[in-house]
C-alpha positions in Angstrom: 192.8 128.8 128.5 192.1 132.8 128.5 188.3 131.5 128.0 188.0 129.9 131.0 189.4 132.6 133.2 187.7 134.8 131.1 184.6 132.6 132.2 185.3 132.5 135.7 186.3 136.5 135.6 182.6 137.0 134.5 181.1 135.2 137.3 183.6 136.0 140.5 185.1 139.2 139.9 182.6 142.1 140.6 183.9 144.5 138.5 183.9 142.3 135.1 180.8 140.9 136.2 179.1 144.1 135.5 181.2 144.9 132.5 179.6 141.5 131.4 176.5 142.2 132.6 176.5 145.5 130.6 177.7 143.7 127.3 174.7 141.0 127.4 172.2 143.9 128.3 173.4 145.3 125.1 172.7 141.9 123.2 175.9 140.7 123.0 176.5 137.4 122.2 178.1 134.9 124.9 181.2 134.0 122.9 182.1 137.8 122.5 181.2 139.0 126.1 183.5 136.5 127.2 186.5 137.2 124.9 186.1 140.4 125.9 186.6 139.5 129.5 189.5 137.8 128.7 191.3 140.4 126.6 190.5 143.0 129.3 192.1 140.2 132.1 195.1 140.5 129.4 195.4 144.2 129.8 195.4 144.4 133.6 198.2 141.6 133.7 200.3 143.7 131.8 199.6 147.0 133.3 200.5 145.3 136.8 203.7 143.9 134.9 204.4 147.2 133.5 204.3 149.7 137.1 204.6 146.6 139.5 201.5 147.7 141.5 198.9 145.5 142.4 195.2 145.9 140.9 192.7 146.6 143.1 188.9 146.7 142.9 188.4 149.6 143.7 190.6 151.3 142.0 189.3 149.7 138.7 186.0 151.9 138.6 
């Protein structure tokens, strides 16, 4: 389940689209680019569960 948003992170969300863009420049492999999407869409869930404030894009930069 984290795969596919991890998946669909990649592709929609700008900022982890160039994170994964980044990661396959540096020869990454697929599989690990994209659990690494997932496990950084598991650590802004629970900074936004820890302080209550929304993410925002631009603040992610």
């Amino acid at each position: 389940m984290l795969f596919q948003a991890g998946l669909a992170a990649a592709c929609h969300n700008p900022v982890l689209k160039a994170v994964a863009k980044r990661m396959k420049e540096r020869g990454k492999p697929h599989k690990l680019v994209i659990v690494a999407i997932a496990r950084r869409l598991i650590t802004i869930a629970n900074a936004i569960l820890k302080t209550g404030v929304p993410w925002r894009i631009s603040s992610a930069a």
